[in-house]
C-alpha positions as CSV (number, residue, x, y, z in Angstrom):
1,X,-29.3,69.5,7.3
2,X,-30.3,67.3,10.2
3,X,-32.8,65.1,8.1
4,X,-29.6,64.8,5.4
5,X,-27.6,63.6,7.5
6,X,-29.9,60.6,8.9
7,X,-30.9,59.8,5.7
8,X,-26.8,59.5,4.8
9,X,-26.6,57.1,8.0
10,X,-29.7,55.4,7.3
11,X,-28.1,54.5,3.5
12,X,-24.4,53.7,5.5
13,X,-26.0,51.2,7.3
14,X,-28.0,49.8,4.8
15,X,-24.6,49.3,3.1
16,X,-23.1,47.8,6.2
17,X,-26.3,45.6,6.9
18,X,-25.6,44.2,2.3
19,X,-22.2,43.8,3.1
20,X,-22.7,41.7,6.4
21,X,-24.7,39.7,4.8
22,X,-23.0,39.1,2.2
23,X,-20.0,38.2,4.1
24,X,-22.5,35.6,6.1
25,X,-22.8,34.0,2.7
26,X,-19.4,33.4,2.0
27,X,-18.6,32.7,5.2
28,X,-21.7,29.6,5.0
29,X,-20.3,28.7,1.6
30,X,-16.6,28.6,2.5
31,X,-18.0,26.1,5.2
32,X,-19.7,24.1,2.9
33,X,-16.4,24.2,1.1
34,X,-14.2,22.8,4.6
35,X,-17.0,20.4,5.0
36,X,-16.6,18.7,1.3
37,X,-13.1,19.0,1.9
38,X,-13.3,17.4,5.4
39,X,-15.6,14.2,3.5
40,X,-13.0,13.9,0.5
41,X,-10.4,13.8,2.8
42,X,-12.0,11.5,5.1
43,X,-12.8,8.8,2.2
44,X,-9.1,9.7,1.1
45,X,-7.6,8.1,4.3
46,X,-10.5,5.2,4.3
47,X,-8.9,4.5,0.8
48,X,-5.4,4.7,1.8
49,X,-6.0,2.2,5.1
50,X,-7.8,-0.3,3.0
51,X,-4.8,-0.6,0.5
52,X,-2.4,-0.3,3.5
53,X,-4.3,-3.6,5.0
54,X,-4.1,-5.3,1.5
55,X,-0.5,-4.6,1.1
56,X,-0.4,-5.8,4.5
57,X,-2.2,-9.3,3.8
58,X,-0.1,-9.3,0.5
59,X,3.1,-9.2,2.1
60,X,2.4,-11.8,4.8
61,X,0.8,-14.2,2.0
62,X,4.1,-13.9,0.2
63,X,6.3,-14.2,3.4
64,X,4.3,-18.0,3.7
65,X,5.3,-18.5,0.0
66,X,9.2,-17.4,0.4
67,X,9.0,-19.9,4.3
68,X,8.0,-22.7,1.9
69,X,10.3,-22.1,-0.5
70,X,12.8,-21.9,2.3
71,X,11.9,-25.4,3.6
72,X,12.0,-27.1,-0.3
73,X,14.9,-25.8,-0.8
74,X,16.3,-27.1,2.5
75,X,14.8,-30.5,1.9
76,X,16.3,-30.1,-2.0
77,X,19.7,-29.3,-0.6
78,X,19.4,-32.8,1.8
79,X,18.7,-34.9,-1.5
80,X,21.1,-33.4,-2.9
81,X,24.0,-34.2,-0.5
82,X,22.2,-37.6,-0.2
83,X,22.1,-38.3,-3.9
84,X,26.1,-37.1,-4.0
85,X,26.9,-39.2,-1.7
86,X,25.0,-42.1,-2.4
87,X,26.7,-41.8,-6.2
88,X,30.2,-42.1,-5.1
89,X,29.1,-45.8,-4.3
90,X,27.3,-46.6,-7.5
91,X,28.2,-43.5,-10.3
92,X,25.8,-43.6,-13.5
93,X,22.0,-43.5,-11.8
94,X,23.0,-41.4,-9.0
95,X,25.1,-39.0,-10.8
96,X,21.8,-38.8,-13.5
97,X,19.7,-37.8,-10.2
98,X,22.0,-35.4,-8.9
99,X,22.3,-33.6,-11.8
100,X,18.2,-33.4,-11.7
101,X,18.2,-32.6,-8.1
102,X,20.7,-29.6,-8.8
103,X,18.5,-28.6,-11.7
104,X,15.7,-28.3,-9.2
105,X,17.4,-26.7,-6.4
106,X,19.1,-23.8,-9.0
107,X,15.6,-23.3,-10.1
108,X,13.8,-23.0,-6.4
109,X,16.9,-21.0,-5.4
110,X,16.3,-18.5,-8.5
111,X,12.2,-18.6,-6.7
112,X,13.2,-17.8,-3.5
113,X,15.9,-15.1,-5.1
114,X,12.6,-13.6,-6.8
115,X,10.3,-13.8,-3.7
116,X,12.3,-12.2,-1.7
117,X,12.7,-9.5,-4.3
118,X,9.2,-8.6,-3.9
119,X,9.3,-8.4,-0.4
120,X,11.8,-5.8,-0.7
């Protein structure tokens, strides 16, 4: 009865010792698992920050753009007023460049309209 009874222990704990190990194993591949995650995630972010400094260096570039866009169509404008007022003195040449110089302010204004629609 005695030697029954250790020989049922000695099998529990042989069944205790296949299911710890076993549970070591999945413990070492869940691990393995958090580890891969860990990487992925890692080169995720890396990935992320890169296109976050491009982005970055895109919107500044553009800002530059949309500045000198400002400044032509400042200096556009000045022609413009120039030219107007210079045509009320002599009408047919002057009239001819305001037309051009409105032309050419409409069309940098419809730019900077666009540029600044990116930015946004």
């Amino acid at each position: 009865e005695l030697e029954k009874q250790v020989a049922t222990t000695w099998k529990q704990l042989a069944e205790k010792d296949a299911e710890i190990k076993s549970a070591g194993e999945n413990l070492q591949a869940l691990e393995r698992e958090v580890q891969d995650v860990k990487k992925t995630l890692g080169k995720s972010a890396k990935v992320v920050v890169e296109k976050l400094a491009l982005l970055e260096h895109e919107a500044e570039k553009t800002r530059k753009q949309l500045a000198e866009k400002d400044a032509e169509v400042k200096s556009a404008r000045e022609k413009l007023q120039a030219a107007e007022h210079a045509a009320q003195g002599s009408k047919g040449k002057m009239e001819e460049e305001a037309k051009v110089a409105k032309g050419k302010l409409a069309e940098l204004e419809k730019q900077v309209a666009a540029t600044r629609k990116q930015l946004s």
